[in-house]
FIGUPA-875561 format. One record per residue (C-alpha): residue number from 1; residue in three letters; z, x, y. Coordinates in steps of 0.1 Angstrom, whole numbers, plus 2048, in hexadecimal, padded with zeros to 3 digits. Layout:
# residues N
ATOM   pos   code     Z     X     Y
ATOM   NUM    ALA     Z     X     Y
...
***
This chain:
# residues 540
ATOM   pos   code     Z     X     Y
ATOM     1    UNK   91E   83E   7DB
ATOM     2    UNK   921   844   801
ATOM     3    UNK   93D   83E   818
ATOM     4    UNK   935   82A   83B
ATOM     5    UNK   940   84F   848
ATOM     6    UNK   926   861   83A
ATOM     7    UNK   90C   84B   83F
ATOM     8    UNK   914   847   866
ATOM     9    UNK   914   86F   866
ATOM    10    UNK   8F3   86D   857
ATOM    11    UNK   8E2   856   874
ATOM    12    UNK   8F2   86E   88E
ATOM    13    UNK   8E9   88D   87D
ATOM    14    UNK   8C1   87A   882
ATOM    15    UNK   8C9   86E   8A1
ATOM    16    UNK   8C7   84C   89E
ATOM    17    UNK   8E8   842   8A7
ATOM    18    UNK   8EA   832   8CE
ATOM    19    UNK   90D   825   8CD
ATOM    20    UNK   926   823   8AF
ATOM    21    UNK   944   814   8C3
ATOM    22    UNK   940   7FC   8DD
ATOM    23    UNK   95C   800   8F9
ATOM    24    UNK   977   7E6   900
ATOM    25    UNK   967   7C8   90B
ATOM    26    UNK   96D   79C   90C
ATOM    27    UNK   967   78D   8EF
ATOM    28    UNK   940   77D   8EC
ATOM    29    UNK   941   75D   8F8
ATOM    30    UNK   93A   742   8E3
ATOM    31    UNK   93E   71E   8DE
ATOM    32    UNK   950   721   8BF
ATOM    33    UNK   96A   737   8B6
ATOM    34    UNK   957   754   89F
ATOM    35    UNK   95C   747   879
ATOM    36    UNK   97D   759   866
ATOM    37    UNK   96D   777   84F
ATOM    38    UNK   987   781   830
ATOM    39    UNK   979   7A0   81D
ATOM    40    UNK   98A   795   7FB
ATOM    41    UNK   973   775   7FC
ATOM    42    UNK   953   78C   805
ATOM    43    UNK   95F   7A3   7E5
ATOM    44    UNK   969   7BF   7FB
ATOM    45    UNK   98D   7D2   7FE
ATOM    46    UNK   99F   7CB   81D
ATOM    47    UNK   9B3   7E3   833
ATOM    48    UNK   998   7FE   82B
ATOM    49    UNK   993   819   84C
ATOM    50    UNK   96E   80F   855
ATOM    51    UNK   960   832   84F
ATOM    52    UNK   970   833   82F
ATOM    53    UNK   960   815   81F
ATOM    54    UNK   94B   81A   800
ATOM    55    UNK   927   80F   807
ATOM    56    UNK   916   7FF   7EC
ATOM    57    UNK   8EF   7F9   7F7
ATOM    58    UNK   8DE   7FC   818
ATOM    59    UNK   8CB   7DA   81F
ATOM    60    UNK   8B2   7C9   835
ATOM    61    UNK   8B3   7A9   82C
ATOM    62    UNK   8D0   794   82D
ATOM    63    UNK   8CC   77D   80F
ATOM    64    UNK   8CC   79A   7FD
ATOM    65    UNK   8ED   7A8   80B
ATOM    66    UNK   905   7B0   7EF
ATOM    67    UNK   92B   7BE   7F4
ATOM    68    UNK   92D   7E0   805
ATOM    69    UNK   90C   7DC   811
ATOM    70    UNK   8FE   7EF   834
ATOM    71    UNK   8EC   7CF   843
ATOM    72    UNK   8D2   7DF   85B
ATOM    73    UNK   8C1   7C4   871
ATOM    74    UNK   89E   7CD   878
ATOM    75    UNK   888   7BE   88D
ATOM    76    UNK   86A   7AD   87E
ATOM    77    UNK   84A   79B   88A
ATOM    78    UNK   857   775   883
ATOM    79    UNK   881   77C   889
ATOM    80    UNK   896   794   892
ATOM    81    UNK   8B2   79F   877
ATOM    82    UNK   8D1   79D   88F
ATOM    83    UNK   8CF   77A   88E
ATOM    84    UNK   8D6   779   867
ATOM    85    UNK   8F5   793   86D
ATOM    86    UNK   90D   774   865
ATOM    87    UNK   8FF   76F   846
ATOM    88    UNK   8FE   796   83B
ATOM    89    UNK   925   795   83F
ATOM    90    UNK   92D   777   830
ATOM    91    UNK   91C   787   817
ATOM    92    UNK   932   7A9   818
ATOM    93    UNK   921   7BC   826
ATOM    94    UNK   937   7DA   833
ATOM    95    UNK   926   7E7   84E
ATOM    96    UNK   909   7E0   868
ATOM    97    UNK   8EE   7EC   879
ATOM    98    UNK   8D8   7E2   893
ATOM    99    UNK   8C3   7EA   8B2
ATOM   100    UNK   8D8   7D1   8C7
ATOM   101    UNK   8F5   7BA   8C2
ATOM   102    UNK   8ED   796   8B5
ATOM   103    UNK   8EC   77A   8CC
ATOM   104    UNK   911   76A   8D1
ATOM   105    UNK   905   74A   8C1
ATOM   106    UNK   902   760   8A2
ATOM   107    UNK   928   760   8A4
ATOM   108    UNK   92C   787   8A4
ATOM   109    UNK   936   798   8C6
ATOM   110    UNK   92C   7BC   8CE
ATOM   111    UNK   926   7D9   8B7
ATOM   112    UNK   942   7F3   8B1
ATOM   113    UNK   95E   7F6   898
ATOM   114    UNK   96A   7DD   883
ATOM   115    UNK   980   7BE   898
ATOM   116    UNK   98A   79A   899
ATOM   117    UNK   969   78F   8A6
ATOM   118    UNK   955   7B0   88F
ATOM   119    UNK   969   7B4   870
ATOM   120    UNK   950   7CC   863
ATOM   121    UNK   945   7EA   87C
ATOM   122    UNK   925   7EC   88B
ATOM   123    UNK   90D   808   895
ATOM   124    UNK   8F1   807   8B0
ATOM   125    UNK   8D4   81A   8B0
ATOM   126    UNK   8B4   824   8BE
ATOM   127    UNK   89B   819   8A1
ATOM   128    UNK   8A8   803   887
ATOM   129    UNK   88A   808   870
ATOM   130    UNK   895   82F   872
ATOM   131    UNK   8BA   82A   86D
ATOM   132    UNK   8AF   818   84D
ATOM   133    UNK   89A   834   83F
ATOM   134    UNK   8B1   84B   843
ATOM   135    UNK   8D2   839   834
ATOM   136    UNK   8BB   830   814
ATOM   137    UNK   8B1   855   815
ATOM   138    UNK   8D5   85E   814
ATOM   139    UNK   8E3   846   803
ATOM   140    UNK   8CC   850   7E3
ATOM   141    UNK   8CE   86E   7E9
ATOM   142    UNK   8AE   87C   7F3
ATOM   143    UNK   89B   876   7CF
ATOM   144    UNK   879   881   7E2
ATOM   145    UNK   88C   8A4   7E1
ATOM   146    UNK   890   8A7   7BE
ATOM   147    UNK   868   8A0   7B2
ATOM   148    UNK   847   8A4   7C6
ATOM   149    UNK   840   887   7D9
ATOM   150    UNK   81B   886   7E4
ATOM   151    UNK   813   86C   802
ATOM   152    UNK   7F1   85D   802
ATOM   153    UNK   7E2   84B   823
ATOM   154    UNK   7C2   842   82D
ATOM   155    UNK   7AF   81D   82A
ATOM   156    UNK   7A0   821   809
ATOM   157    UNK   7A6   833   7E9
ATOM   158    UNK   7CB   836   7ED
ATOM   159    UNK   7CE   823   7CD
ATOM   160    UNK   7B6   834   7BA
ATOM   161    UNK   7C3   858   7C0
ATOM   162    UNK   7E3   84F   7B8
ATOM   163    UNK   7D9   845   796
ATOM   164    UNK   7C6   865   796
ATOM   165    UNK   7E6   87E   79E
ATOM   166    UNK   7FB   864   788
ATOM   167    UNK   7E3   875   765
ATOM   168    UNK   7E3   893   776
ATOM   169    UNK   805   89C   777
ATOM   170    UNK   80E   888   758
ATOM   171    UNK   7ED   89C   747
ATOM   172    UNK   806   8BC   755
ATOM   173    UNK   823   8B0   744
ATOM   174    UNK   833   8A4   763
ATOM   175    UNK   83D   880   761
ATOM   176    UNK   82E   870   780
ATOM   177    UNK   837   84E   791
ATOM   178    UNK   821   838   7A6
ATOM   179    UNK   829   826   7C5
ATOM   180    UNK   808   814   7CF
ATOM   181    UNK   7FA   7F1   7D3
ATOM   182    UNK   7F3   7E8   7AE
ATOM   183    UNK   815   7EF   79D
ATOM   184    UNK   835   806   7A2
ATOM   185    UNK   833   81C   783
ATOM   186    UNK   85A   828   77B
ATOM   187    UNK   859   83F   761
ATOM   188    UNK   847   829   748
ATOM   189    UNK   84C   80B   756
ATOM   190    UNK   837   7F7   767
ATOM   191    UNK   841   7DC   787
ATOM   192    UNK   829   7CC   796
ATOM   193    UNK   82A   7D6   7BB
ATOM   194    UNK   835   7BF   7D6
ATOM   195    UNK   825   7D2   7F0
ATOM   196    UNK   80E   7F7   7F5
ATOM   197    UNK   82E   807   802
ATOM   198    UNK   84C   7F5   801
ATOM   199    UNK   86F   7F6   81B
ATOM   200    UNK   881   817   81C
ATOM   201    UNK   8A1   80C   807
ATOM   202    UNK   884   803   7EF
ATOM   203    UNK   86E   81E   7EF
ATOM   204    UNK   892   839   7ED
ATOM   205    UNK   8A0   822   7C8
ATOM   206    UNK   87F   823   7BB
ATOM   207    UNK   87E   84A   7C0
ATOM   208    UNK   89B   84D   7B5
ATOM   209    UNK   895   837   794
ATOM   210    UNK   879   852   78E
ATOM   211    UNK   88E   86F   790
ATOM   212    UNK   8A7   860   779
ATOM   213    UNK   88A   856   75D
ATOM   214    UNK   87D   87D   75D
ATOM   215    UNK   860   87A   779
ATOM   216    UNK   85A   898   78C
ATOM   217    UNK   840   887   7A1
ATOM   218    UNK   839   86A   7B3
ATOM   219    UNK   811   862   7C1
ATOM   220    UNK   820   849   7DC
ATOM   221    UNK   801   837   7F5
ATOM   222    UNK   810   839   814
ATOM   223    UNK   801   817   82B
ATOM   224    UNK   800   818   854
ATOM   225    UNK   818   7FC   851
ATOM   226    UNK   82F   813   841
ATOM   227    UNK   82A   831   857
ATOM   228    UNK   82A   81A   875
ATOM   229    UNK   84B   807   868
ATOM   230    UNK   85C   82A   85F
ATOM   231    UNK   861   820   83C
ATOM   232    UNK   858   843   82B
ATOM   233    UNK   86D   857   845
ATOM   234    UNK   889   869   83A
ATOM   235    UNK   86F   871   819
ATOM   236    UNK   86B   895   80C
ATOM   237    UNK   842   898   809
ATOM   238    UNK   835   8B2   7EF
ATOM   239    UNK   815   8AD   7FF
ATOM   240    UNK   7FF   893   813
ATOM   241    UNK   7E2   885   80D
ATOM   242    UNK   7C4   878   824
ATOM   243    UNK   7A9   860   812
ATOM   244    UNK   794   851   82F
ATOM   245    UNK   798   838   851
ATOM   246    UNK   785   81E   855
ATOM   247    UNK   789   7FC   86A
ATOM   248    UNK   7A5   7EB   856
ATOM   249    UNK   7CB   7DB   864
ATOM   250    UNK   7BA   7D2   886
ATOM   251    UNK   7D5   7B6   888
ATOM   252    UNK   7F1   7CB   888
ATOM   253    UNK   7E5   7EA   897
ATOM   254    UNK   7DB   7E5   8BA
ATOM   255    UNK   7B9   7F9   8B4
ATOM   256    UNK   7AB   815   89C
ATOM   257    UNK   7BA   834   8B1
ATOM   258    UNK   7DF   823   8AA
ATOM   259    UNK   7D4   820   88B
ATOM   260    UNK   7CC   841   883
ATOM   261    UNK   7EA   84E   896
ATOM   262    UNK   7FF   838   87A
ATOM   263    UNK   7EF   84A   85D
ATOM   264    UNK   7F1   86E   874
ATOM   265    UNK   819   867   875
ATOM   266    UNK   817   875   84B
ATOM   267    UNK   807   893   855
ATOM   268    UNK   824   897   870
ATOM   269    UNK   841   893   85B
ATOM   270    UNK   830   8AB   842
ATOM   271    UNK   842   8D0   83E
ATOM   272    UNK   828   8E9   851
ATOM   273    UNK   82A   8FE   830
ATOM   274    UNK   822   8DF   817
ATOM   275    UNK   7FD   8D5   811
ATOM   276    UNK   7E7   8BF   825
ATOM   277    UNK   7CB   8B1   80E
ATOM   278    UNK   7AF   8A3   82B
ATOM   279    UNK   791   895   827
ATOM   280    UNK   779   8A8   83E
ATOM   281    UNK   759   88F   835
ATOM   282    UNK   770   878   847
ATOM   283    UNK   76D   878   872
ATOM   284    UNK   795   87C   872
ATOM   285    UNK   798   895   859
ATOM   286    UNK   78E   8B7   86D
ATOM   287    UNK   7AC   8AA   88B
ATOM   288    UNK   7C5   8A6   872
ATOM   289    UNK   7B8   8C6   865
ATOM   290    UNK   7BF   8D8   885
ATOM   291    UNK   7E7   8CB   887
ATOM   292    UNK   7EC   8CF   860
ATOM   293    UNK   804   8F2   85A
ATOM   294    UNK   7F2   8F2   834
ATOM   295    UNK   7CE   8DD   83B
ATOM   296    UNK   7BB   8D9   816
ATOM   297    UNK   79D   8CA   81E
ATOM   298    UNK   781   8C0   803
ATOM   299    UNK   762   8AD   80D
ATOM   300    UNK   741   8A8   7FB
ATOM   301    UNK   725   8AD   81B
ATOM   302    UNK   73F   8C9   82F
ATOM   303    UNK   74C   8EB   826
ATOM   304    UNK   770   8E7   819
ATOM   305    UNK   783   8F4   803
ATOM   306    UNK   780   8E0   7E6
ATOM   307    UNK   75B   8D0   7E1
ATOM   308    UNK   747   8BD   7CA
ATOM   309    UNK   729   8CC   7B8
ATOM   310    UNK   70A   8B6   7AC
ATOM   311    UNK   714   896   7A7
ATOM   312    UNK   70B   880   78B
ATOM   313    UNK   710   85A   78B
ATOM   314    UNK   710   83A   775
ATOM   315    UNK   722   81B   766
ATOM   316    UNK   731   833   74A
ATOM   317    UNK   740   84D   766
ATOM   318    UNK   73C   86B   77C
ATOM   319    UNK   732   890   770
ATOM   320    UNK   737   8AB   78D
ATOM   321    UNK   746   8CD   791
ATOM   322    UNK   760   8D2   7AA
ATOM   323    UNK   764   8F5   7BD
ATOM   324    UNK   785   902   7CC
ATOM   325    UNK   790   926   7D8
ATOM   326    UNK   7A1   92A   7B4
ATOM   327    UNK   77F   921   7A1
ATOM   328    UNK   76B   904   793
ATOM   329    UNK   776   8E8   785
ATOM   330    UNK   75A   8CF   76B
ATOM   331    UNK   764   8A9   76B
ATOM   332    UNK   759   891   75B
ATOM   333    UNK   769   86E   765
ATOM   334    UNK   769   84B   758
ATOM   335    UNK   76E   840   780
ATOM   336    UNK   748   82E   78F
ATOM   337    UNK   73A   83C   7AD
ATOM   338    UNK   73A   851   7D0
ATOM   339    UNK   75B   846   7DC
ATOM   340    UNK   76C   851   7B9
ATOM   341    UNK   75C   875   7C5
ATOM   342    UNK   772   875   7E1
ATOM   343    UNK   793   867   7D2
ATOM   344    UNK   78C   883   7B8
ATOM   345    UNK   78A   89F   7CA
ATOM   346    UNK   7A5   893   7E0
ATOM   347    UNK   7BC   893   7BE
ATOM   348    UNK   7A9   8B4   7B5
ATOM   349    UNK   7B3   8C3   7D4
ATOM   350    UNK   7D9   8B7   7D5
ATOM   351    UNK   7DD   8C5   7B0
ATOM   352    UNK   7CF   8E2   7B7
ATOM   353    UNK   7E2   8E4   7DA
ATOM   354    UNK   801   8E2   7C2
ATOM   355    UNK   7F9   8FC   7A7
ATOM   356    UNK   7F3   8E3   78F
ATOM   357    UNK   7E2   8F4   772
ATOM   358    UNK   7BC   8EB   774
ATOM   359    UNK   7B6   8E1   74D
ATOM   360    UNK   7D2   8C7   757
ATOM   361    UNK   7BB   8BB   775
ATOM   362    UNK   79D   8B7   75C
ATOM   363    UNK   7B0   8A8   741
ATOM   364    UNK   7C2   88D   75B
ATOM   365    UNK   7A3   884   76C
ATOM   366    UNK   791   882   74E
ATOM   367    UNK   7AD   86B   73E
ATOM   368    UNK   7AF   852   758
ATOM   369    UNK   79B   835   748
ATOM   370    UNK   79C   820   76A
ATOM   371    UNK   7B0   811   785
ATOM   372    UNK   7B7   7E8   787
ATOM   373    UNK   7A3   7D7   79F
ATOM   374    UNK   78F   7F5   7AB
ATOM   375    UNK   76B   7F1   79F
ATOM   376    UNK   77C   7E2   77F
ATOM   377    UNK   75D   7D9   766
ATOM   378    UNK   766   7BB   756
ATOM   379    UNK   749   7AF   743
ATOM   380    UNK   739   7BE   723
ATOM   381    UNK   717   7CA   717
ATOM   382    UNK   713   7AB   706
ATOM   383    UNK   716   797   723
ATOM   384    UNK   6F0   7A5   734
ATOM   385    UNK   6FC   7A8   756
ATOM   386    UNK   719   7BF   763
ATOM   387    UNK   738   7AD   777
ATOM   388    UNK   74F   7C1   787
ATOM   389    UNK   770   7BE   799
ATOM   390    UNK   779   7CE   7BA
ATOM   391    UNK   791   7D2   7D7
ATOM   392    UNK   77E   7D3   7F1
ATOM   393    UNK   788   7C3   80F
ATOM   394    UNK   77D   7DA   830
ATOM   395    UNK   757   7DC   837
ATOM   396    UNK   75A   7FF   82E
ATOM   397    UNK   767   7F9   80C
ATOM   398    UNK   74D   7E0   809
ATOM   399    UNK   731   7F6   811
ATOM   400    UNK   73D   811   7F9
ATOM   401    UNK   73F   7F1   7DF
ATOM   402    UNK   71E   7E6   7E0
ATOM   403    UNK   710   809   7E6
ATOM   404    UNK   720   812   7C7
ATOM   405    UNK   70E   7F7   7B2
ATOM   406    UNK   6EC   7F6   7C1
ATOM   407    UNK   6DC   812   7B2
ATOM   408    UNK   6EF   806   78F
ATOM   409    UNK   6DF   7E4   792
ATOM   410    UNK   6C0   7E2   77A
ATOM   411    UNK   6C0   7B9   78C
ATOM   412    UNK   6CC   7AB   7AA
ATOM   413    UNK   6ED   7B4   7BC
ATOM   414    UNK   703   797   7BC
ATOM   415    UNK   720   798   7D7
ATOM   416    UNK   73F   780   7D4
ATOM   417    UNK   75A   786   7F3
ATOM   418    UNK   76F   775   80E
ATOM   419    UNK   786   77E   828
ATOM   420    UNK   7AE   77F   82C
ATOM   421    UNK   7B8   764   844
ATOM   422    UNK   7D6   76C   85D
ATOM   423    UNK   7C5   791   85D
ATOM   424    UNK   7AC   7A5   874
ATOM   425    UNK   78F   78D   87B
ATOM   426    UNK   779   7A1   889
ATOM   427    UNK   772   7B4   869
ATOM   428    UNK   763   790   859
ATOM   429    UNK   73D   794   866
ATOM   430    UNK   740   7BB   866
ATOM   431    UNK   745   7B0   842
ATOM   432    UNK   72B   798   83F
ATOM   433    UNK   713   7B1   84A
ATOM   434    UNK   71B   7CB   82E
ATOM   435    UNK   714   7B2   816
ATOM   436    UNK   6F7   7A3   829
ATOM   437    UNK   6E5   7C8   828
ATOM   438    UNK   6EF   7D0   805
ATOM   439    UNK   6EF   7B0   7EE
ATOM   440    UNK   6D7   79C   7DE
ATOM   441    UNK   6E6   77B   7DC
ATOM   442    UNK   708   776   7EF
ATOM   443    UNK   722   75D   7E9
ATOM   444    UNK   740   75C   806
ATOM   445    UNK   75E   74B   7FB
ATOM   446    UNK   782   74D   7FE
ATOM   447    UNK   799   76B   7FA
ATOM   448    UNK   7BC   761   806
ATOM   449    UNK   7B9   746   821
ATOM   450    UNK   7DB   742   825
ATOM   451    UNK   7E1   731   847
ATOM   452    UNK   7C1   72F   853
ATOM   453    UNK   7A4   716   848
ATOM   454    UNK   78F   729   82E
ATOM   455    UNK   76D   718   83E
ATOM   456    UNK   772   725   85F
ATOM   457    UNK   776   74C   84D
ATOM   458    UNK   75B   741   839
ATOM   459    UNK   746   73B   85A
ATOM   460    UNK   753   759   86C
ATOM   461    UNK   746   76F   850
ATOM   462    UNK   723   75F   84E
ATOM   463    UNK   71E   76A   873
ATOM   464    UNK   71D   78B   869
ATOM   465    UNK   6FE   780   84F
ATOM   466    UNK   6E2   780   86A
ATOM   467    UNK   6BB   783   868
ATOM   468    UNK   6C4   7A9   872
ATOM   469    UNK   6E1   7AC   858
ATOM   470    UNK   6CF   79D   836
ATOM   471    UNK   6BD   7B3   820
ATOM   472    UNK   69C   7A3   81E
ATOM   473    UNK   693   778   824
ATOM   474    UNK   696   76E   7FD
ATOM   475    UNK   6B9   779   801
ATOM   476    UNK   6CE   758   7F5
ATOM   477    UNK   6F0   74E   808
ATOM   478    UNK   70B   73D   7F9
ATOM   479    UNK   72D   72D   806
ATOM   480    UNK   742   722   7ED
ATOM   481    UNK   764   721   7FB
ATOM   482    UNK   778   71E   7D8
ATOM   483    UNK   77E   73E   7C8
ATOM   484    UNK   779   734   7A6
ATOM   485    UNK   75C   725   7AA
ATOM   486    UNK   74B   740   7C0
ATOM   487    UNK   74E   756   7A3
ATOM   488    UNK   743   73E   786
ATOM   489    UNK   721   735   79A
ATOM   490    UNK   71B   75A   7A0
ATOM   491    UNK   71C   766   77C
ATOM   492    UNK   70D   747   773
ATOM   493    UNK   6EE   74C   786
ATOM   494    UNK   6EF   773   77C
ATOM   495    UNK   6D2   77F   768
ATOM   496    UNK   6CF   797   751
ATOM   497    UNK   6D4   7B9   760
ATOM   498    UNK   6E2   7AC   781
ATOM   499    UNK   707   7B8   78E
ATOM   500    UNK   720   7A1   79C
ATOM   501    UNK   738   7AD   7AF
ATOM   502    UNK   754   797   7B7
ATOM   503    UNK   769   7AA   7D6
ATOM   504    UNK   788   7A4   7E7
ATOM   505    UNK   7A2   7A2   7D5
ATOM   506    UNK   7A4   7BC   7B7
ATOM   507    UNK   7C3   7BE   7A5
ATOM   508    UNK   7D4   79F   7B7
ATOM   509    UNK   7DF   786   79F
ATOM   510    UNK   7EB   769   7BA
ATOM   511    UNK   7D4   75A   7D6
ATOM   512    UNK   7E5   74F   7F6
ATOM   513    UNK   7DB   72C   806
ATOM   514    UNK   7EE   71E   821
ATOM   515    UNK   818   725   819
ATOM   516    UNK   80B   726   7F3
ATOM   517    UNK   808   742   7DD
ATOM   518    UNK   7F4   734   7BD
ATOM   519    UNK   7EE   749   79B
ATOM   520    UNK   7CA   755   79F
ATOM   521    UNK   7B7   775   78F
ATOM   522    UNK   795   780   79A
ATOM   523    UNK   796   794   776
ATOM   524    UNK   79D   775   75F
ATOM   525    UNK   786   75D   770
ATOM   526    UNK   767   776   76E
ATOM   527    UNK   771   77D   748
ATOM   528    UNK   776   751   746
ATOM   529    UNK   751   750   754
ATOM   530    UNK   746   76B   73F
ATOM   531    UNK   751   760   720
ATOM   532    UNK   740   73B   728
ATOM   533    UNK   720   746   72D
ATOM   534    UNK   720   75A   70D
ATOM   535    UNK   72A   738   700
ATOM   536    UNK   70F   72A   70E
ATOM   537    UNK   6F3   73F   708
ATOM   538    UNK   6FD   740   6E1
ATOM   539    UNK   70C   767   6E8
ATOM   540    UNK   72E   769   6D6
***
């Protein structure tokens, strides 16, 4: 436990603070006199000096305010949290902090110490978002100090690498948790994740949680949104890691430089002396290169200093060597195709950044049997035709999708995919046009609508799908807005040897139409599907 004290030493020792007392002024005016507060009914001792206070929690939402609480008000797309700073101290909370004071129709006057109209005190400060990083930093006491924390950006194969650190630490004996966009593994628990990385208070317990069930090492994917919203600030990085950029996030990021600056802000807050692991295939990878204190880099067409030797490919895996300035490294890998090369060696080169032994790096890539909802095989070899499950929701990913499975098609290419509503449109024909190029038959349906009608994302997509963009004239075109039913026809109409490949939504288990999130799971409907036509064709 913290005192309010300590933690407002904390946000000046970080700079934060703007103004932690406001001078003698009129009371707010409001229509109402400001509701009576009594600490005994919000739980909380009374006559307590301010700074001396206990703090309990540090919080960003108000419903979930308990006594003792910090109650910092951020600022968010939809509403701004000083509006629900009533509610956080009817709750108990025992302290607040905000970029501004609340409205006087919240029924709260001006920040500053605890008073009639404030019976809590109040601290200003430059960047909310910051403040609350660094009071859950504090206030669990730093876990990211006590284990190696490795930080993974880029647009694709954050997931993926983190599940290939995860084996190999744990193939090093070091218990390693995962922060990601499947699950939060604690220890050996699994949570399924709520989002890639969540709020600071979130991301510090979880830490912490790991250091207390023996991990010493976290593989943590690191979004823009989160670099962007400051929620990994006040982290101790072991290292950093940079996968890829590629058009993604359009609707929040004004454009791809901001973008890029957003996953550059990692590399930033990275010690000079602690590795930078960069891929140099990638256009950004030689800049960030150039600022990193320790750059890594590893690449498969550029000199670097960890590299991939001949490659070899199929459905059962990859086979490749794997130089580095301490030796050679033989893998053999249970992971499908070129993109797996490069979330590899990008593991590879972190472990080996981090004097991990290299007969650990073999055995933990090698024991990694796959990752959920990243070109997930679902179907058997008694089912003829190969259906696989994928994430893929940029063009790029796409691409590298369909790439991947067309030179492992002995049939026709079958591509099932929509687009996010609410999100970036102009990646829908960009999409349209990967699949257009590289597919066989296409079927465009929905991925998660939610406010937006699916036909019109449906339609937006098929522009993309032009005389230019199809792969030859007896290319067939499907729109079959339901889900479900997209991916029943397409591995219903698959032949022997074709591969479907049903993209989009991976490892999600919910699909989001209008303000309703329904149960739905690209895995169980393909393995529904399957299982019926084996039924049908007399295959048990």
């Amino acid at each position: 436990m913290m005192t309010w004290g300590q933690l407002l030493e904390v946000l000046r020792a970080n700079g934060v603070i703007r103004t932690d007392a406001a001078p003698t002024r009129e009371p707010a005016p409001t229509c109402e006199p400001a509701p009576t507060w009594d600490p005994a009914l919000a739980g909380l001792p009374a006559g307590l000096p301010d700074t001396n206070r206990t703090i309990t929690g540090v919080a960003y939402d108000s419903r979930t305010v308990e006594p003792g609480a910090v109650f910092v008000a951020l600022k968010g797309l939809h509403a701004d949290g000083t509006a629900f700073v009533r509610q956080a101290i009817d709750r108990g909370a025992a302290a607040i902090v905000s970029e501004r004071p609340p409205s006087a129709g919240a029924g709260v006057a001006e920040p500053g110490p605890a008073s009639a109209d404030v019976p809590v005190p109040w601290a200003v400060v430059q960047d909310a978002r910051l403040a609350l990083a660094h009071l859950a930093a504090a206030f669990f006491h730093h876990p990211s100090t006590e284990m190696q924390v490795v930080g993974i950006t880029g647009t694709n194969g954050k997931t993926t690498t983190a599940y290939l650190l995860s084996a190999i630490f744990e193939a090093a004996d070091i218990h390693c948790g995962v922060l990601g966009t499947v699950a939060y593994k604690i220890g050996d628990e699994i949570r399924e994740a709520t989002r890639t990385t969540p709020e600071a208070p979130d991301v510090q317990r979880l830490l912490r949680e790991m250091v207390e069930r023996g991990c010493g090492a976290c593989a943590m994917e690191v979004s823009s949104h989160a670099l962007a919203l400051r929620r990994v600030d006040g982290t101790s990085f072991a290292a950093a890691v940079f996968t890829n950029l590629t058009r993604d996030h359009l609707d929040f990021h004004e454009d791809m430089e901001q973008y890029f600056q957003a996953k550059r802000r990692l590399f930033e807050m990275l010690p000079r002396e602690r590795p930078s692991l960069l891929n140099v295939d990638d256009p950004r990878g030689p800049s960030l290169a150039a600022m990193a204190g320790r750059p890594v880099t590893f690449a498969i067409h550029r000199p670097a200093d960890v590299m991939a030797g001949p490659l070899s490919f199929s459905l059962g895996g990859l086979t490749f060597d794997v130089r580095t300035p301490r030796g050679t490294l033989h893998l053999r890998s249970k992971l499908v195709g070129r993109p797996n090369v490069y979330n590899i060696l990008a593991a590879v080169a972190t472990g080996f950044a981090l004097d991990v032994p290299f007969d650990a790096i073999e055995r933990g890539i090698g024991a990694l049997d796959g990752v959920p909802g990243r070109f997930q095989i679902v179907s058997s070899d008694k089912d003829g035709v190969t259906v696989v499950v994928d994430y893929a929701h940029t063009d790029d990913a796409l691409r590298n999708l369909l790439e991947t499975a067309r030179p492992l098609a002995g049939g026709r290419l079958i591509t099932v995919f929509g687009c996010g509503g609410d999100r970036d449109r102009t990646k829908r024909p960009l999409m349209g046009a990967v699949a257009g190029r590289l597919s066989d038959l296409i079927i465009v349906t929905s991925d998660n609508p939610r406010g937006e009608d699916p036909g019109r994302i449906i339609e937006e997509i098929r522009r993309g799908i032009t005389p230019d963009t199809r792969r030859d004239s007896g290319q067939s075109l499907l729109s079959i807005a339901d889900r479900r039913e997209a991916i029943e026809t397409a591995i219903e109409l698959a032949k022997p040897a074709d591969v479907v490949l049903i993209a989009g939504k991976g490892h999600e288990k919910y699909q989001m139409i209008g303000a309703q999130v329904l149960p739905f799971d690209d895995v169980a409907v393909a393995r529904g599907a399957l299982a019926k036509r084996r039924t049908n064709s007399g295959v048990v």
